[in-house]
C-alpha positions in Angstrom: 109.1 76.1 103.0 106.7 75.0 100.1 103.3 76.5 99.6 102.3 73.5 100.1 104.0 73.0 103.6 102.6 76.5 105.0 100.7 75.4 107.3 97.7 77.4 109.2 97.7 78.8 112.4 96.6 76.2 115.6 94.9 78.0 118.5 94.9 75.3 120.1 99.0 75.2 120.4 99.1 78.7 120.8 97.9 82.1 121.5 99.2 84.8 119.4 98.0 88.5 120.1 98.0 90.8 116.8 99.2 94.3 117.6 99.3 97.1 115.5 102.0 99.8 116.7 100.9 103.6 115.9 103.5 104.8 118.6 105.5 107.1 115.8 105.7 111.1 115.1 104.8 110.8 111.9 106.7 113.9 110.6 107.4 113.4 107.4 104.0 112.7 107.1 102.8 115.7 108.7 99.6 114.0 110.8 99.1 110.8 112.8 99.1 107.8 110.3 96.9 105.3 111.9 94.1 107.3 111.4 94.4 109.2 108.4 92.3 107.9 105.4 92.9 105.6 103.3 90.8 103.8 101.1 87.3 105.2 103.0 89.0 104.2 106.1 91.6 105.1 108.8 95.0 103.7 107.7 95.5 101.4 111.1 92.1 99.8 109.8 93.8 97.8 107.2 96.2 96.0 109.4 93.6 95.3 111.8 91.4 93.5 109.4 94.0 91.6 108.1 95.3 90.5 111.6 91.7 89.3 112.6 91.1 87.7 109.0 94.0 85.9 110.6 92.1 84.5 112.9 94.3 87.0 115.6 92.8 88.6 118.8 93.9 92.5 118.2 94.9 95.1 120.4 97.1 98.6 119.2 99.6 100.5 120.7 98.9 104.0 120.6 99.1 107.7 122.7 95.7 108.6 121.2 92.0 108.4 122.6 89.4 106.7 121.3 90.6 103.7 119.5 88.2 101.3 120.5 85.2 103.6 119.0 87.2 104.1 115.9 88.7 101.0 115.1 87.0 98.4 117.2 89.7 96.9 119.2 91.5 98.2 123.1 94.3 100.6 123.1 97.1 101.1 125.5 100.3 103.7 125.3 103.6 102.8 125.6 105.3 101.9 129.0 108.1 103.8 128.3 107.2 106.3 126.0 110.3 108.3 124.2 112.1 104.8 123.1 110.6 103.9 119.8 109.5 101.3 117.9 111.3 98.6 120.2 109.1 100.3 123.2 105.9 99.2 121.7 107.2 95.8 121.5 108.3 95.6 124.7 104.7 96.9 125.8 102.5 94.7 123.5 105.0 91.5 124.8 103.9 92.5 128.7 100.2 92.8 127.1 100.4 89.3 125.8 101.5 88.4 129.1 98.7 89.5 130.8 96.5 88.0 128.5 97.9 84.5 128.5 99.1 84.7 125.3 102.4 83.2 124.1 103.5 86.0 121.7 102.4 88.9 119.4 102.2 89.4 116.1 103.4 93.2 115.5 102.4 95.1 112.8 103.3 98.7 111.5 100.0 101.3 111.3 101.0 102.4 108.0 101.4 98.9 106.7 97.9 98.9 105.0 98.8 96.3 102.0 99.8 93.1 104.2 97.6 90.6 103.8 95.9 87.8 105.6 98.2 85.3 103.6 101.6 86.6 104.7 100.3 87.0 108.1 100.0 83.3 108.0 102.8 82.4 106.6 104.9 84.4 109.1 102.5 82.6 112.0 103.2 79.2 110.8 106.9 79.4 109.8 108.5 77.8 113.0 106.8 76.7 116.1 110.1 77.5 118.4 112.1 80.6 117.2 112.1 83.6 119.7 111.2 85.6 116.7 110.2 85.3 112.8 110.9 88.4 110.7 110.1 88.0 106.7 112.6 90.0 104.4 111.6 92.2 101.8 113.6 94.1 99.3 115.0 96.5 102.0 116.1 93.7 104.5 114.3 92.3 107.6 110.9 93.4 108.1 110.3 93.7 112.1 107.5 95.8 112.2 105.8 93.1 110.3 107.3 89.8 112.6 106.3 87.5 115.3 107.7 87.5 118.6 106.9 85.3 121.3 107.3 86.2 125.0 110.0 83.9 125.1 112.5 87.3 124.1 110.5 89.6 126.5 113.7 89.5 128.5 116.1 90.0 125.8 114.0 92.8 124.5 113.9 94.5 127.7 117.2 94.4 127.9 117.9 96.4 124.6 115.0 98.5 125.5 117.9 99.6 128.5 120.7 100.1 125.5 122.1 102.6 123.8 121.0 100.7 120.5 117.3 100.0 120.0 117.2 99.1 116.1 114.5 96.6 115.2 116.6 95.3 113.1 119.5 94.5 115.2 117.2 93.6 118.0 116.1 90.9 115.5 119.9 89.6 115.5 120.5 89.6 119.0 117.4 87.5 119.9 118.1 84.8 117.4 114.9 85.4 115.0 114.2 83.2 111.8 114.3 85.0 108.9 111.8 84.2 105.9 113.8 85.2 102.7 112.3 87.3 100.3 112.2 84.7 97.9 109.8 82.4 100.1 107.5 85.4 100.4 107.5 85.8 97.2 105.8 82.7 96.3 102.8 83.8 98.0 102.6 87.9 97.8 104.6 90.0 96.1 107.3 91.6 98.6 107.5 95.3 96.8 103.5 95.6 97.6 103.1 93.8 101.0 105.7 96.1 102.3 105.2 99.6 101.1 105.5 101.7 103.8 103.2 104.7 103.9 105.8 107.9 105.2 104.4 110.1 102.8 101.3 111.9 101.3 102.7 110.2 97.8 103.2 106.9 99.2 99.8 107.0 100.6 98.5 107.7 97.1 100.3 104.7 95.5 98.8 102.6 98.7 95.2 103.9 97.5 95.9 102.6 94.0 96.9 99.2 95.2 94.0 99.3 97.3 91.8 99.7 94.7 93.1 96.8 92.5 93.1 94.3 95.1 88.4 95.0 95.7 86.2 93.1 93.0 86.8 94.3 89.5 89.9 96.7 90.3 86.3 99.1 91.2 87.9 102.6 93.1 86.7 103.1 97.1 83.4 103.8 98.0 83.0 107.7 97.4 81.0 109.9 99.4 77.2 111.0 99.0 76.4 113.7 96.5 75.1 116.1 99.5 77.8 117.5 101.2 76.3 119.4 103.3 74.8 115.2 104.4 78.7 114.5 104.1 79.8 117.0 106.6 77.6 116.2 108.9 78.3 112.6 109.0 81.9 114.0 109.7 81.3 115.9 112.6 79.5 113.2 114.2 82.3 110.8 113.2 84.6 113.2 114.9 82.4 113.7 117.9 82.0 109.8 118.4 86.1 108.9 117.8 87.0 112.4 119.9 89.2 113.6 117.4 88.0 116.6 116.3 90.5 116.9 113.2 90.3 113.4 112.1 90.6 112.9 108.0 88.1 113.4 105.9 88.8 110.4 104.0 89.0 108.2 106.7 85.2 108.9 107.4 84.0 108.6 104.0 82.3 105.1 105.3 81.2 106.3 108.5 77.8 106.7 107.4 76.6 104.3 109.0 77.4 105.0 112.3 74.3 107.1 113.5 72.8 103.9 113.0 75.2 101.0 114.3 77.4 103.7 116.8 80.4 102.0 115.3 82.4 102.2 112.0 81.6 100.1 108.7 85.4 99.1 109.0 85.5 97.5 112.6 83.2 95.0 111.5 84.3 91.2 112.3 86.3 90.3 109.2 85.5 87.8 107.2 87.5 84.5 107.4 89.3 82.9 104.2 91.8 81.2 102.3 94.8 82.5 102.5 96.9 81.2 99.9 95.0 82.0 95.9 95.0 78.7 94.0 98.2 77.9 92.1 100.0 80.9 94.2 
């Protein structure tokens, strides 16, 4: 498919629930990912701006309290916690249900550089497929796909198997695959799909953070006082109720003893999603 073929996203035709799955261990990393900072704000807040920009309803899969405070969007753990990854899918397809949506559009918490114009084109790659699953560099990306409810079954029943890959999960249910080429005519694969595991590749994410705001212009820092900084921090903390949340994911929370809610779970702003000539 052409640039000029991707076509947008009709909500008319169908309801698609963006999900952002923080259901991981996160041991190599050493803390939970979806909310350590990144760029002034929690890791997870990336994705979920990028979902909504979308034009996606969002919701986030997740063991932790407080989500809605921190991020601005409902929380709900797994069904059947223990499983991995393909649990969270299985609970955010039975969430879609009960919604009344027709699918979900999952997306990895430690994700952050996936933008609002691959989101779309994953959306509005094929209007029947069970699933649709772009490939990167590394192979299929599933923690970055659409599935509709259509496979709930299917993925139940590998829920109940003794294999549970994402990856082969995306065989058995007869995804379409978006090859790495196509995506590359609108992002660039090696950036979309970093994967933040590490304290290192969280410091390459911040970089390519930074060059993607007006002017290549680093993060918003925080205030000169820090006694005033420490204090935002503890009410940050008090407000999302966890009390060893990141420093750098509350470096924009100044604003909150004013608004009661983060900078970052602010309604996104709607736009074009492919750049001119892309």
């Amino acid at each position: 498919m052409s640039n000029s073929e991707i076509r947008p996203v009709s909500p008319a035709t169908e309801r698609i629930f963006g999900v952002i799955l923080a259901g991981g261990k996160s041991r190599r990393y050493g803390r939970p990912k979806a909310f350590a900072g990144l760029g002034g704000a929690p890791m997870a807040s990336w994705g979920v701006r990028a979902l909504q920009a979308a034009g996606l309803p969002v919701g986030m899969i997740t063991d932790e309290d407080g989500v809605e405070v921190a991020l601005g969007v409902p929380g709900r753990p797994d069904l059947e916690a223990g499983l991995g990854q393909i649990s969270g899918l299985w609970t955010a397809l039975q969430w879609a249900r009960e919604r009344g949506d027709d699918g979900v559009f999952l997306l990895g918490c430690d994700m952050p550089l996936v933008s609002e114009a691959l989101l779309r084109v994953v959306l509005s790659w094929s209007d029947d497929a069970p699933a649709v699953v772009p490939l990167g560099s590394n192979g299929p990306e599933p923690l970055c796909a659409l599935y509709r409810t259509a496979c709930a079954t299917a993925v139940e029943r590998r829920l109940h198997s003794e294999d549970r890959s994402m990856r082969g999960l995306a065989q058995v249910i007869g995804a379409v695959f978006i090859g790495e080429d196509a995506v590359a005519e609108v992002v660039d694969p090696q950036i979309e799909f970093l994967n933040v595991n590490t304290v290192r590749e969280r410091d390459r994410a911040e970089r390519l953070l930074d060059t993607r705001r007006p002017g290549g212009a680093a993060g918003t820092s925080g205030p000169d006082d820090p006694s005033g900084h420490q204090a935002r921090g503890a009410l940050a903390r008090s407000r999302c109720g966890w009390p060893n949340l990141d420093m750098g994911a509350i470096e924009l929370y100044g604003s909150i003893g004013k608004q009661g809610v983060a900078p970052w779970t602010q309604p996104a702003q709607p736009g074009p999603y492919l750049r001119e000539g892309a």
